[in-house]
PDB file of N, CA, C, O and CB in Angstrom:
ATOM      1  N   UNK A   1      -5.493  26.824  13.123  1.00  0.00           N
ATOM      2  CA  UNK A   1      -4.382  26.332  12.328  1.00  0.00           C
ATOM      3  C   UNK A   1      -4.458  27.007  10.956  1.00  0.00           C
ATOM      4  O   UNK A   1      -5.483  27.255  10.321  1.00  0.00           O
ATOM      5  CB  UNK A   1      -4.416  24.763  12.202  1.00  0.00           C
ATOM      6  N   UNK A   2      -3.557  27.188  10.712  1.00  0.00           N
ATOM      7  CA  UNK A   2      -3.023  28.012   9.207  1.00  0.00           C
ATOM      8  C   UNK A   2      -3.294  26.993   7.858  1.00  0.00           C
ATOM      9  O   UNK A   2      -3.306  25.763   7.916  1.00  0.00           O
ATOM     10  CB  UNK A   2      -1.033  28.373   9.268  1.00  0.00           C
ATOM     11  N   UNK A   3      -3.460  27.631   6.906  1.00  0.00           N
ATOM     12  CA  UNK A   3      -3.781  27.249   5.440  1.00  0.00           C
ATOM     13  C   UNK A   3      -2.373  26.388   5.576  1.00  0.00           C
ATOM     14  O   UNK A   3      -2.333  25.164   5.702  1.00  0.00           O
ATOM     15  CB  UNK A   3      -3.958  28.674   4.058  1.00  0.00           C
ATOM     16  N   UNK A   4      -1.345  27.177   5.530  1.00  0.00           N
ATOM     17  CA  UNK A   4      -0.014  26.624   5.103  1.00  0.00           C
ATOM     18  C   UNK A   4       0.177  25.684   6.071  1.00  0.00           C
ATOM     19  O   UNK A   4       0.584  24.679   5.488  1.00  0.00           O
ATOM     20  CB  UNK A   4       1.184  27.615   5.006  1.00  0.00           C
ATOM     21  N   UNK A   5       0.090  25.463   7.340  1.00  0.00           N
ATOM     22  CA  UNK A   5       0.406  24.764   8.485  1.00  0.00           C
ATOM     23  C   UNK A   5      -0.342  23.329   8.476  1.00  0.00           C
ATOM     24  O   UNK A   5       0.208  22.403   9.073  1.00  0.00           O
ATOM     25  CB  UNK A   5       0.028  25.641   9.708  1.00  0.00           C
ATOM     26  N   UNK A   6      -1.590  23.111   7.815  1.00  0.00           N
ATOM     27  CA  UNK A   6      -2.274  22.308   7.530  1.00  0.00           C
ATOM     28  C   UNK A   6      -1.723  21.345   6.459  1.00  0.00           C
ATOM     29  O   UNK A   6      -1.418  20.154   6.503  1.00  0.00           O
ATOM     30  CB  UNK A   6      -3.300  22.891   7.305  1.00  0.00           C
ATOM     31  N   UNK A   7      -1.691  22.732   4.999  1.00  0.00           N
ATOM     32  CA  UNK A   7      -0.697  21.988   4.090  1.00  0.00           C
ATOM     33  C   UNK A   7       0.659  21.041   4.482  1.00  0.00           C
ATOM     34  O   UNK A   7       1.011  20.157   3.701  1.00  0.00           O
ATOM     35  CB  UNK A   7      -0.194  23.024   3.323  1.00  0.00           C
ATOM     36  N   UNK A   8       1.329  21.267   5.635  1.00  0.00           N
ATOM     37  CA  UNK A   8       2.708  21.086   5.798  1.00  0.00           C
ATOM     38  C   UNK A   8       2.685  19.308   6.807  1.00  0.00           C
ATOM     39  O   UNK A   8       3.569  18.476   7.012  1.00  0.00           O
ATOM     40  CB  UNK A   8       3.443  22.758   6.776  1.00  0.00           C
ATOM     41  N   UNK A   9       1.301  19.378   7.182  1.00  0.00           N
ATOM     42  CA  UNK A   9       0.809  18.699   8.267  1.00  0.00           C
ATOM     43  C   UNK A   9       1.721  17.317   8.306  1.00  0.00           C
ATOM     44  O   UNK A   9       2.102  16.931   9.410  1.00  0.00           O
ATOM     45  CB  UNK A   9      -0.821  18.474   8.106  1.00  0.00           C
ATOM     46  N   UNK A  10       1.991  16.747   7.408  1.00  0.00           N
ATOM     47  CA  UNK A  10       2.865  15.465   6.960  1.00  0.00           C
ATOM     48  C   UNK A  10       4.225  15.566   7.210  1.00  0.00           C
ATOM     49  O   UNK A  10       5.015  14.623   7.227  1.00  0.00           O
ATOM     50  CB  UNK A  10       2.785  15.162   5.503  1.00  0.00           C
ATOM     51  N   UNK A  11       4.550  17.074   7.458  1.00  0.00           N
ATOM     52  CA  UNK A  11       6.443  16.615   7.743  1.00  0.00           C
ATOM     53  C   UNK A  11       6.436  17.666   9.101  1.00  0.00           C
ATOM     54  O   UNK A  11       7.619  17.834   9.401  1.00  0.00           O
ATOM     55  CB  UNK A  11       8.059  17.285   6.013  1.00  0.00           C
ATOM     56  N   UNK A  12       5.823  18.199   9.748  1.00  0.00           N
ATOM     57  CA  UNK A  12       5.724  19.322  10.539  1.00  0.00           C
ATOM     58  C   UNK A  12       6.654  18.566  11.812  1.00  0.00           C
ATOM     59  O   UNK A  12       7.247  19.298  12.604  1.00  0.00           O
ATOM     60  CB  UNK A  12       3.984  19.866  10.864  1.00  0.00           C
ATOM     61  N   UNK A  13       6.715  17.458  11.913  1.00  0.00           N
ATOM     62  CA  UNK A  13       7.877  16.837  13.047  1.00  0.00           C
ATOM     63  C   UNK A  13       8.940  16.255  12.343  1.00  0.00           C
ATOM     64  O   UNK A  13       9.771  15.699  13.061  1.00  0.00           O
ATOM     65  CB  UNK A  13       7.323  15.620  14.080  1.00  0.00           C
ATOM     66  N   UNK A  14       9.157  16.229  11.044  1.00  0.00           N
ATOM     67  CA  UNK A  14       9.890  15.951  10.553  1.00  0.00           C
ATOM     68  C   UNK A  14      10.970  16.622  10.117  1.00  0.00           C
ATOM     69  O   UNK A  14      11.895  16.061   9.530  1.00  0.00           O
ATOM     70  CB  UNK A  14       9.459  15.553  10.048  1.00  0.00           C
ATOM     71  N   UNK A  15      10.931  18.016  10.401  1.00  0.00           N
ATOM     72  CA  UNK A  15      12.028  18.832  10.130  1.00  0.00           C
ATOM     73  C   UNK A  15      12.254  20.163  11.049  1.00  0.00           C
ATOM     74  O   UNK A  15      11.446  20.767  11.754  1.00  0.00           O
ATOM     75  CB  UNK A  15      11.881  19.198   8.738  1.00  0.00           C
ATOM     76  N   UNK A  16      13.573  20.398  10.806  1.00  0.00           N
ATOM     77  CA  UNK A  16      14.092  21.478  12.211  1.00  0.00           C
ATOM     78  C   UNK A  16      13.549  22.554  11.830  1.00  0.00           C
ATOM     79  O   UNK A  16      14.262  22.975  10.920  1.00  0.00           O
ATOM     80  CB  UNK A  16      15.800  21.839  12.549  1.00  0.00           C
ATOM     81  N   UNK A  17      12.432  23.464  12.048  1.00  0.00           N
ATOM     82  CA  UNK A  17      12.081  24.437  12.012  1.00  0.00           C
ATOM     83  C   UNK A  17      12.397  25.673  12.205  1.00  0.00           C
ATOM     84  O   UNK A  17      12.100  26.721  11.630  1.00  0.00           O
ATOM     85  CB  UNK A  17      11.575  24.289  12.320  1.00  0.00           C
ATOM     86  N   UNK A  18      13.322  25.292  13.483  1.00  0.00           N
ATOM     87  CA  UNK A  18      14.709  26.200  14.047  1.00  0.00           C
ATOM     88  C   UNK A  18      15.512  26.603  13.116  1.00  0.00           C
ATOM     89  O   UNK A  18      16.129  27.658  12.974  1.00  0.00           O
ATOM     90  CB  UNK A  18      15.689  25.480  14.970  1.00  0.00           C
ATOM     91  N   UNK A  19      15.446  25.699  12.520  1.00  0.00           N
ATOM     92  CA  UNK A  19      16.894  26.269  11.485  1.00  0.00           C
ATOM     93  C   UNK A  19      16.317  26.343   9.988  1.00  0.00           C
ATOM     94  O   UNK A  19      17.054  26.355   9.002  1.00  0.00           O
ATOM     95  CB  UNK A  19      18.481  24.941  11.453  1.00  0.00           C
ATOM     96  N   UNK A  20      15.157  26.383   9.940  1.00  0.00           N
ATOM     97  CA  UNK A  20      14.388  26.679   8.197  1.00  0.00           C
ATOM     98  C   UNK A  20      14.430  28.272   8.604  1.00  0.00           C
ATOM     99  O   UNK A  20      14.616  29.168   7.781  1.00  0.00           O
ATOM    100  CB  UNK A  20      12.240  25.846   7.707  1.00  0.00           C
ATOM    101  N   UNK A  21      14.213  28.488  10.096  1.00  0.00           N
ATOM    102  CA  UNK A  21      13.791  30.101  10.533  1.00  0.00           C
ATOM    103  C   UNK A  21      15.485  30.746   9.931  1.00  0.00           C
ATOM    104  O   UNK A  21      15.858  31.495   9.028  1.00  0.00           O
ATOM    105  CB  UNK A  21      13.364  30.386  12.858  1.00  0.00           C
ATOM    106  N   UNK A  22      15.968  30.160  10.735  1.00  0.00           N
ATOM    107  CA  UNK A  22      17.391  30.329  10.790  1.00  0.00           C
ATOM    108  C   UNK A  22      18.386  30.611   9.738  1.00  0.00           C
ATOM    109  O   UNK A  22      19.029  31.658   9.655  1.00  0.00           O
ATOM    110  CB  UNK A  22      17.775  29.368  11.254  1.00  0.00           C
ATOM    111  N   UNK A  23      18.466  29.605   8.943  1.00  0.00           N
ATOM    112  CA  UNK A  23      18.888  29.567   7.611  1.00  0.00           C
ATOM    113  C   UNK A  23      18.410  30.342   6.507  1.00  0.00           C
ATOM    114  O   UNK A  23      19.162  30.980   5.771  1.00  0.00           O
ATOM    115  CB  UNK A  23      18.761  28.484   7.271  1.00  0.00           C
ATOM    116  N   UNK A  24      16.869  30.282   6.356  1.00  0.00           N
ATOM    117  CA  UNK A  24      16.236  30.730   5.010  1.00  0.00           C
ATOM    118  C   UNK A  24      15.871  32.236   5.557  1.00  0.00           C
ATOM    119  O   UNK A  24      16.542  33.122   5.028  1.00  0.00           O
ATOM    120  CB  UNK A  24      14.749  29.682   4.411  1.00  0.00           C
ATOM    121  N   UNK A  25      15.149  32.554   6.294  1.00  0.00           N
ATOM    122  CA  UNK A  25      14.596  33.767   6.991  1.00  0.00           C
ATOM    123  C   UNK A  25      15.411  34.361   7.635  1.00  0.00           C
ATOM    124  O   UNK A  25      14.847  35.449   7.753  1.00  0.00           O
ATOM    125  CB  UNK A  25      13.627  33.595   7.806  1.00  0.00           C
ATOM    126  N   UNK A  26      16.755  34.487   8.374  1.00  0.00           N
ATOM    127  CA  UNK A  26      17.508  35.153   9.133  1.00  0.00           C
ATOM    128  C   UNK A  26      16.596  35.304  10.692  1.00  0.00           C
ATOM    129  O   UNK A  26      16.808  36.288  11.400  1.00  0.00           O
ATOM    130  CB  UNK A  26      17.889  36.537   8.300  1.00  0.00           C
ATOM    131  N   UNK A  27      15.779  34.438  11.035  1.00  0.00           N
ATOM    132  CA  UNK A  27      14.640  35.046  12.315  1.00  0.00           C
ATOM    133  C   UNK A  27      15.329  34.051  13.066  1.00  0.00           C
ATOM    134  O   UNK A  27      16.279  33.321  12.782  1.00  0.00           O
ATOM    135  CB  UNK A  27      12.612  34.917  12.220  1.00  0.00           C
ATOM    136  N   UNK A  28      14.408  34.235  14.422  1.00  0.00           N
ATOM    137  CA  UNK A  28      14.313  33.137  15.159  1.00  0.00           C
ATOM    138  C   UNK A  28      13.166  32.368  15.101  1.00  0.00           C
ATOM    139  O   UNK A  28      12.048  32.651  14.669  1.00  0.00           O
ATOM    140  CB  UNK A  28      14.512  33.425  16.300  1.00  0.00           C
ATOM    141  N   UNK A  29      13.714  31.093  15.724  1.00  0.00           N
ATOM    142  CA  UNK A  29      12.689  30.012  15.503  1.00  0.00           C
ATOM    143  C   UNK A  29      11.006  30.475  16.050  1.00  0.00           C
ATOM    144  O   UNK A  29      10.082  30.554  15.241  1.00  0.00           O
ATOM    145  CB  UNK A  29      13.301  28.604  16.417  1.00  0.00           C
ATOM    146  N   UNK A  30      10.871  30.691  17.217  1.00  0.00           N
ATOM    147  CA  UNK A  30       9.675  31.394  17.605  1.00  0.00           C
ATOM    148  C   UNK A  30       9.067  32.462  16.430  1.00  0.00           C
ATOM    149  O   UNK A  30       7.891  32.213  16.163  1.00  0.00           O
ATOM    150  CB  UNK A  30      10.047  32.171  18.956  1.00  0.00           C
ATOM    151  N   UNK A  31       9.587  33.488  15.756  1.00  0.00           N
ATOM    152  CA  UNK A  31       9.065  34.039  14.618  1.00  0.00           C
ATOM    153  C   UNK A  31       8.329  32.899  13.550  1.00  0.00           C
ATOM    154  O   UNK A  31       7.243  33.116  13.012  1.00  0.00           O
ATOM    155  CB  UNK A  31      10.265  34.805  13.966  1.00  0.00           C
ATOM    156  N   UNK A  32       9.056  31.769  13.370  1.00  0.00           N
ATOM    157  CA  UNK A  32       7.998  30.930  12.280  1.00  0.00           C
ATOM    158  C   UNK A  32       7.139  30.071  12.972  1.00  0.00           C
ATOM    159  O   UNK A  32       6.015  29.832  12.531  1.00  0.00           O
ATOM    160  CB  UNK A  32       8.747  29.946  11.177  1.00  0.00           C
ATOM    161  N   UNK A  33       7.517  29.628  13.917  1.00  0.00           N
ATOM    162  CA  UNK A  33       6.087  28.673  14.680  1.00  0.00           C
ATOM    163  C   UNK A  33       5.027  30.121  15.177  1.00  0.00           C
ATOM    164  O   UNK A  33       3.960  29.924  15.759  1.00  0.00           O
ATOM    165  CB  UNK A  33       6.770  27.405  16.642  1.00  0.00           C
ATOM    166  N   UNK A  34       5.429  31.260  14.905  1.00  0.00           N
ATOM    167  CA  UNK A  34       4.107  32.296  15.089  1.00  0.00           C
ATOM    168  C   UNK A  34       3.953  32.328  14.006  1.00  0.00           C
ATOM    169  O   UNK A  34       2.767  32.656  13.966  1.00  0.00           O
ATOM    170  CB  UNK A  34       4.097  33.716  15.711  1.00  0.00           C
ATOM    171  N   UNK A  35       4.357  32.205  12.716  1.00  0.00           N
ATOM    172  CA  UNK A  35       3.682  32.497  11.571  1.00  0.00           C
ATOM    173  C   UNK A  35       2.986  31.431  11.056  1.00  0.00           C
ATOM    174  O   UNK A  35       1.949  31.541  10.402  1.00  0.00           O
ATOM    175  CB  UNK A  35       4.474  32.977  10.663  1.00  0.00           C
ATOM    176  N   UNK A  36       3.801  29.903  11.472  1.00  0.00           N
ATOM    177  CA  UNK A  36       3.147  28.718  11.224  1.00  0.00           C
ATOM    178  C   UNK A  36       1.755  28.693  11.964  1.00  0.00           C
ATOM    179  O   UNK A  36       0.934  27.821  11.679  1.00  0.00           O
ATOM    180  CB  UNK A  36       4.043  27.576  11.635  1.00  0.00           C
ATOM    181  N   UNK A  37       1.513  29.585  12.845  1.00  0.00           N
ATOM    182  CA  UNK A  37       0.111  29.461  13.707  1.00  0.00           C
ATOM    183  C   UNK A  37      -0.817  30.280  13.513  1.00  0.00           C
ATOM    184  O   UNK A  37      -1.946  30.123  13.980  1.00  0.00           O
ATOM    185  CB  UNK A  37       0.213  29.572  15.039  1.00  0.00           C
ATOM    186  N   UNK A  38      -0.242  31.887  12.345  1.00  0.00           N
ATOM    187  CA  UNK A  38      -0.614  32.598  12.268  1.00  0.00           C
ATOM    188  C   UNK A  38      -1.041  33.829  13.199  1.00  0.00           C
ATOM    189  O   UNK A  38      -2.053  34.521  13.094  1.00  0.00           O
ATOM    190  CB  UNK A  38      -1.035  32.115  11.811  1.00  0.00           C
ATOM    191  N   UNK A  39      -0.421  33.884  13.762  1.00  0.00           N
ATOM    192  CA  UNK A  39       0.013  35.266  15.148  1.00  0.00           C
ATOM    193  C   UNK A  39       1.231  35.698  14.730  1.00  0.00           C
ATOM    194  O   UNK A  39       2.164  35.318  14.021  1.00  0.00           O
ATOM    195  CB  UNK A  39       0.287  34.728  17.034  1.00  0.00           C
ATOM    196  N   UNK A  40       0.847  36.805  15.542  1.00  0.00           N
ATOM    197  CA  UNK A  40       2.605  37.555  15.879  1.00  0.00           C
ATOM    198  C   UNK A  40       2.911  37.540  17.257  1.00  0.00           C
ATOM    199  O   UNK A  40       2.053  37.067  18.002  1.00  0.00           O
ATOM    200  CB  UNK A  40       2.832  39.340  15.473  1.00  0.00           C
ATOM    201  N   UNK A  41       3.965  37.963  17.748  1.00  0.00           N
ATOM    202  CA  UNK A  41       4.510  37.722  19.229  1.00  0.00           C
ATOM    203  C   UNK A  41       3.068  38.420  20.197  1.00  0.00           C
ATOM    204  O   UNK A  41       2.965  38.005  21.352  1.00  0.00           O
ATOM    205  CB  UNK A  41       6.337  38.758  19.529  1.00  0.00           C
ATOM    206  N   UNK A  42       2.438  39.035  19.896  1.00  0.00           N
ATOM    207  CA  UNK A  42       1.252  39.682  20.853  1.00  0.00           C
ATOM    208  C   UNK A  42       0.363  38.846  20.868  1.00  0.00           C
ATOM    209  O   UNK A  42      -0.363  38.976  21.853  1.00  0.00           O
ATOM    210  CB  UNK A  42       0.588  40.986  20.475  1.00  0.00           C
ATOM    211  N   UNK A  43      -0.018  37.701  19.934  1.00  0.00           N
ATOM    212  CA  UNK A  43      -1.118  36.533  19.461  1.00  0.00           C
ATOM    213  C   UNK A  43      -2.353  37.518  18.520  1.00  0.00           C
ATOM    214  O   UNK A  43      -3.510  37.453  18.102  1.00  0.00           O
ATOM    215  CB  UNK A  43      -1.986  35.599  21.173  1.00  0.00           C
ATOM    216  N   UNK A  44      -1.371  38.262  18.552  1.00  0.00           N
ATOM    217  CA  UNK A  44      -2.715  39.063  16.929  1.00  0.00           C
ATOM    218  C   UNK A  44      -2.752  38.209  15.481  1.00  0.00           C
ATOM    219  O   UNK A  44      -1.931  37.377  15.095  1.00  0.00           O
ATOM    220  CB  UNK A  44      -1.974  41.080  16.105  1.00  0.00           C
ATOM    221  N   UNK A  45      -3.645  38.555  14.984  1.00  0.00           N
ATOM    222  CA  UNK A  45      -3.167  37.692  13.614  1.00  0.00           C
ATOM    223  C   UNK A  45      -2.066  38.379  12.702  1.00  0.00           C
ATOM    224  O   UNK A  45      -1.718  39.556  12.602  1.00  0.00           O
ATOM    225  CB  UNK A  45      -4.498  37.455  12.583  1.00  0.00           C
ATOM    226  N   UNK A  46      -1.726  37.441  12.195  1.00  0.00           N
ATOM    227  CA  UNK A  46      -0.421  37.550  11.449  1.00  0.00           C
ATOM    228  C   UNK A  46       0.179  35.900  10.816  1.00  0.00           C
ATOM    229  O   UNK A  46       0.758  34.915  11.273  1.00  0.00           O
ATOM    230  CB  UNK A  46       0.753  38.284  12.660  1.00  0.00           C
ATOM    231  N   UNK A  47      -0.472  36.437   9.295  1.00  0.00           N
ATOM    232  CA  UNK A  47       0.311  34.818   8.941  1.00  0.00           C
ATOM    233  C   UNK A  47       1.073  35.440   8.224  1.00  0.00           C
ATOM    234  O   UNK A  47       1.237  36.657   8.303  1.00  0.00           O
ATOM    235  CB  UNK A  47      -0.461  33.392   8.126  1.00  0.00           C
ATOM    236  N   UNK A  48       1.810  34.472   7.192  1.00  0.00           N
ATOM    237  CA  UNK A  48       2.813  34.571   5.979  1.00  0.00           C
ATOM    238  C   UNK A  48       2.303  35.783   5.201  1.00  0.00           C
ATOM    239  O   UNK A  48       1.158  36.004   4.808  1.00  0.00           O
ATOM    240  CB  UNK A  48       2.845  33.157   4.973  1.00  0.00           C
ATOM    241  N   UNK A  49       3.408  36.519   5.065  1.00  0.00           N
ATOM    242  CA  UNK A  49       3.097  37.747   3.622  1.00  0.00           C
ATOM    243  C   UNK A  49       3.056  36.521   1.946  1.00  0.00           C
ATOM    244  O   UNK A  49       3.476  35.364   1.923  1.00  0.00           O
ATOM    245  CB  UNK A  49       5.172  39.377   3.457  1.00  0.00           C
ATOM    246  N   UNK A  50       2.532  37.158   0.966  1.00  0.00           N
ATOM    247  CA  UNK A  50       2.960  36.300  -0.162  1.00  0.00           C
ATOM    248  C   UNK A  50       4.509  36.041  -0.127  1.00  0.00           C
ATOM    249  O   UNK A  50       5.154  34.993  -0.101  1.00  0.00           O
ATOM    250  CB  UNK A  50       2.552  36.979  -1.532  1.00  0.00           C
ATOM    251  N   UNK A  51       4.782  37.011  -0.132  1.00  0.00           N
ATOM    252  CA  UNK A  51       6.694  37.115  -0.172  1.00  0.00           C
ATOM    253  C   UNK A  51       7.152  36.218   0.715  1.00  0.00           C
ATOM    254  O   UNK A  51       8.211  35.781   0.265  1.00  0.00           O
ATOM    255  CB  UNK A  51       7.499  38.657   0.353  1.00  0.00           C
ATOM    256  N   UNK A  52       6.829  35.597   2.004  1.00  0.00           N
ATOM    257  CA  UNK A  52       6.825  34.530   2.960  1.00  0.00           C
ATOM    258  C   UNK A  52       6.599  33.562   2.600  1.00  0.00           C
ATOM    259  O   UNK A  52       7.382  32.638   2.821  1.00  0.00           O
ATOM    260  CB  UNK A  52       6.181  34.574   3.837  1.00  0.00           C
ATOM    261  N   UNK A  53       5.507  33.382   1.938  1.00  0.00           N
ATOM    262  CA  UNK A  53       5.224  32.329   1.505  1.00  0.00           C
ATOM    263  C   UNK A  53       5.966  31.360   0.984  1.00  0.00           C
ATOM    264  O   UNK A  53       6.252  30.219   1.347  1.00  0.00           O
ATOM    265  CB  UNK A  53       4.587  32.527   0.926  1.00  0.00           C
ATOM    266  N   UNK A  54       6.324  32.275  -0.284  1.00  0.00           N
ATOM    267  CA  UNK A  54       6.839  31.755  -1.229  1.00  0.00           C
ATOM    268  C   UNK A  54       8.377  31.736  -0.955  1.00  0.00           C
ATOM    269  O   UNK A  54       9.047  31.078  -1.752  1.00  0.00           O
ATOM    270  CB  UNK A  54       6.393  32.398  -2.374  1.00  0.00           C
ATOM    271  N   UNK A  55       9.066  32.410   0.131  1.00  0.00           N
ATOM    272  CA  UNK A  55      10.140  32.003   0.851  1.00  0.00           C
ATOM    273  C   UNK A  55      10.246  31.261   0.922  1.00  0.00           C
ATOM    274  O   UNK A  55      11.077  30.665   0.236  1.00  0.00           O
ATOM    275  CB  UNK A  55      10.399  32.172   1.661  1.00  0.00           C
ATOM    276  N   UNK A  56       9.388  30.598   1.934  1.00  0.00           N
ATOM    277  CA  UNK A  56       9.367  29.037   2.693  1.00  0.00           C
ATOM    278  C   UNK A  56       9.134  28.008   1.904  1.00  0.00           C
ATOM    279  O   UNK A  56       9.578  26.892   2.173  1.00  0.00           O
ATOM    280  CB  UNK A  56       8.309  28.820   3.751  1.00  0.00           C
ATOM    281  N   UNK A  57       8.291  28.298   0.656  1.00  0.00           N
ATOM    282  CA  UNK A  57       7.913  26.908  -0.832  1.00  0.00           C
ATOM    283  C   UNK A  57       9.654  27.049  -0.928  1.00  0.00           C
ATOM    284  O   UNK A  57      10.205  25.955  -0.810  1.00  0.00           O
ATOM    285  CB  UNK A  57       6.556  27.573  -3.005  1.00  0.00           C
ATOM    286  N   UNK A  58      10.409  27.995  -1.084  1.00  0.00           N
ATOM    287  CA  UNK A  58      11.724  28.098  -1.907  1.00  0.00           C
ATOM    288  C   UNK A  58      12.731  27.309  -0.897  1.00  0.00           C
ATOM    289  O   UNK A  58      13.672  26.577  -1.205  1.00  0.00           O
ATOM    290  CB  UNK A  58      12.243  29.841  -2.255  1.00  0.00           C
ATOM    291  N   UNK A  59      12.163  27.743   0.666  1.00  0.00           N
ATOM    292  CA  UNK A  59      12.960  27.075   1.068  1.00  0.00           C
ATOM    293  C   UNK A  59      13.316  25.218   1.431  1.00  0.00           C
ATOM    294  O   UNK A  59      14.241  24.539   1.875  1.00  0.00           O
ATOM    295  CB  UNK A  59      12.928  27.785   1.824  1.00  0.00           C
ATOM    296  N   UNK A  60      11.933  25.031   0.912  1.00  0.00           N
ATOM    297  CA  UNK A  60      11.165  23.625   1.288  1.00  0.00           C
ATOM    298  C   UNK A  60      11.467  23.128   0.304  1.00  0.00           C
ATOM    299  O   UNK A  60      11.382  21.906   0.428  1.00  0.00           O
ATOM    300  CB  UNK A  60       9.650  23.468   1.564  1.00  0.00           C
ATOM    301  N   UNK A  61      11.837  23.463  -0.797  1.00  0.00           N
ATOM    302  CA  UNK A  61      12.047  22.858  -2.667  1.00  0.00           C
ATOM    303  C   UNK A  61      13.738  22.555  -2.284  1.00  0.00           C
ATOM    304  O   UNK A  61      14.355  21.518  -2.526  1.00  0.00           O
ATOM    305  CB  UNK A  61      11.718  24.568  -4.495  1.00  0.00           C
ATOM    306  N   UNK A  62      14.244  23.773  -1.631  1.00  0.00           N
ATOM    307  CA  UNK A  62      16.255  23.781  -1.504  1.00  0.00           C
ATOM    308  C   UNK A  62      16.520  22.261  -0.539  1.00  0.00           C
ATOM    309  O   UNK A  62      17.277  21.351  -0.879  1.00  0.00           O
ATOM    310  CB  UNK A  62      17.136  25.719  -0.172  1.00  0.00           C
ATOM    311  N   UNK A  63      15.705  22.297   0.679  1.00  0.00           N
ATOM    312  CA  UNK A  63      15.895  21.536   1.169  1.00  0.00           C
ATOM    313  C   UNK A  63      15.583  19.764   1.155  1.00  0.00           C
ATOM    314  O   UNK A  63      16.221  18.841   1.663  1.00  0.00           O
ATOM    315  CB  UNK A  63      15.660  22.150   1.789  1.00  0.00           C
ATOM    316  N   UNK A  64      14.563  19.778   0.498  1.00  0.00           N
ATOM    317  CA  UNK A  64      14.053  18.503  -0.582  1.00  0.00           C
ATOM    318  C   UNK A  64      15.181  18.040  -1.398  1.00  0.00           C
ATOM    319  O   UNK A  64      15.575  16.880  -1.271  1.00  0.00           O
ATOM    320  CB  UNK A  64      12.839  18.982  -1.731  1.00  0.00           C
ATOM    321  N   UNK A  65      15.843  19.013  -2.390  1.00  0.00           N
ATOM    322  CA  UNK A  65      16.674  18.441  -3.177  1.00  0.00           C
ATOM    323  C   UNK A  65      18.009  18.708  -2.435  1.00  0.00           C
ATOM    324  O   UNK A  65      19.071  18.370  -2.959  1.00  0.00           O
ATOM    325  CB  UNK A  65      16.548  18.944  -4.601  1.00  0.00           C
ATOM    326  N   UNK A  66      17.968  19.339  -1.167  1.00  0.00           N
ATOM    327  CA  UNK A  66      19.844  18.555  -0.057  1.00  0.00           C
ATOM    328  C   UNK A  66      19.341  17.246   0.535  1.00  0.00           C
ATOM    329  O   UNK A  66      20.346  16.696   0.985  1.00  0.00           O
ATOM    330  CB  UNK A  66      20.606  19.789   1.913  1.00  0.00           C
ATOM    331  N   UNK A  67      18.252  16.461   0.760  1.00  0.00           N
ATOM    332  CA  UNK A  67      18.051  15.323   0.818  1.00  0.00           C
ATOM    333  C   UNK A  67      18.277  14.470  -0.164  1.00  0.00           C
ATOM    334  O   UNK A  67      18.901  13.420  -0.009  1.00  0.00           O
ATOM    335  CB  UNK A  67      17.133  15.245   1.132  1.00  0.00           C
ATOM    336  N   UNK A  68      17.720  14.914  -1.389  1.00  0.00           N
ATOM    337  CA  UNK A  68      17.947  13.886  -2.566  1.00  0.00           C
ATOM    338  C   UNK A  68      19.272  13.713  -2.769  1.00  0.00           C
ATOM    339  O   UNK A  68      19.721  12.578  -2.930  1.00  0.00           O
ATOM    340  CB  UNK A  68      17.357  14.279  -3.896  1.00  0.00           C
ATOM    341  N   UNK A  69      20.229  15.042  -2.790  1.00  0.00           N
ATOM    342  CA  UNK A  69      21.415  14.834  -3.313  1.00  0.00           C
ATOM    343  C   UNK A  69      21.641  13.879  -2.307  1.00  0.00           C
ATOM    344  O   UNK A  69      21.328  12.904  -2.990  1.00  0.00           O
ATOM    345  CB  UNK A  69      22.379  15.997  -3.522  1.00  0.00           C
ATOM    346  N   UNK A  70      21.949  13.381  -1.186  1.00  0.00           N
ATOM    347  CA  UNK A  70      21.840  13.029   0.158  1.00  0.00           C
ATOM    348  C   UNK A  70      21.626  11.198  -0.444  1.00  0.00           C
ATOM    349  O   UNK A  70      22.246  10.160  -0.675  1.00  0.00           O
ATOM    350  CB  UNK A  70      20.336  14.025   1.175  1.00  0.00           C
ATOM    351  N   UNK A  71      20.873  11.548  -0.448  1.00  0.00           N
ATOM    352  CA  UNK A  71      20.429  10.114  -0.535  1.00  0.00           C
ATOM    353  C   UNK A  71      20.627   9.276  -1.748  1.00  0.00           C
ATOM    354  O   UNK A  71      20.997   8.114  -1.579  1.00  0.00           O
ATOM    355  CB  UNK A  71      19.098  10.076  -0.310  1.00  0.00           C
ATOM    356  N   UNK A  72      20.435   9.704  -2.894  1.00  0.00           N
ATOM    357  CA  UNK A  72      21.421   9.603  -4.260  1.00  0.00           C
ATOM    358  C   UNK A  72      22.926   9.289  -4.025  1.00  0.00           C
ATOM    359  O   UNK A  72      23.521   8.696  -4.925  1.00  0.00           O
ATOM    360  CB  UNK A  72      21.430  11.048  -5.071  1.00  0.00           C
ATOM    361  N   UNK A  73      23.613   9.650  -2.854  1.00  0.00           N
ATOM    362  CA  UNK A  73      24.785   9.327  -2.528  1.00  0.00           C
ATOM    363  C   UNK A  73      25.231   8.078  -1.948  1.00  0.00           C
ATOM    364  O   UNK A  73      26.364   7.596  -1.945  1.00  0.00           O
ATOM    365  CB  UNK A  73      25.082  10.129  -1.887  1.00  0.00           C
ATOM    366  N   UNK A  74      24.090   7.610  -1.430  1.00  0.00           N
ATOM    367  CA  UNK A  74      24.192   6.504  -0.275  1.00  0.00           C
ATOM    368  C   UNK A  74      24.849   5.344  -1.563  1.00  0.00           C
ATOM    369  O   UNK A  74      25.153   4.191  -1.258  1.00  0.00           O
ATOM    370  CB  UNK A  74      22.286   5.985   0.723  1.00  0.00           C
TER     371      UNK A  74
END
């Protein structure tokens, strides 16, 4: 299990992964549950570049605050 994947461990069923790939990354979903595991499609290693990384913090911060706005509404 991955540094980041560990970190995430608390919402990892809690959100569509499919579409964090989808939306934020332009990939498919299988591309981030291999990076969330740290492989690439062959099962070599391969985790997050920094630049990935910090994708996914950016995309995890965007999507945090479309909940808040979200819920602030109720």
């Amino acid at each position: 299990m991955t540094d980041i994947k560990i970190k995430m461990s608390d919402i990892l069923v809690a959100i569509s992964w499919s579409e964090i790939a989808k939306t934020y990354f332009g990939k498919s979903s299988s591309w981030l549950y291999h990076k969330l595991d740290g492989i690439d499609g062959n099962g070599k290693e391969d985790g997050f570049t920094p630049d990935e990384a910090m994708q996914l913090k950016e995309a995890l911060c965007d999507l945090s605050d479309r909940i808040r706005r979200a819920a602030d509404s109720i």
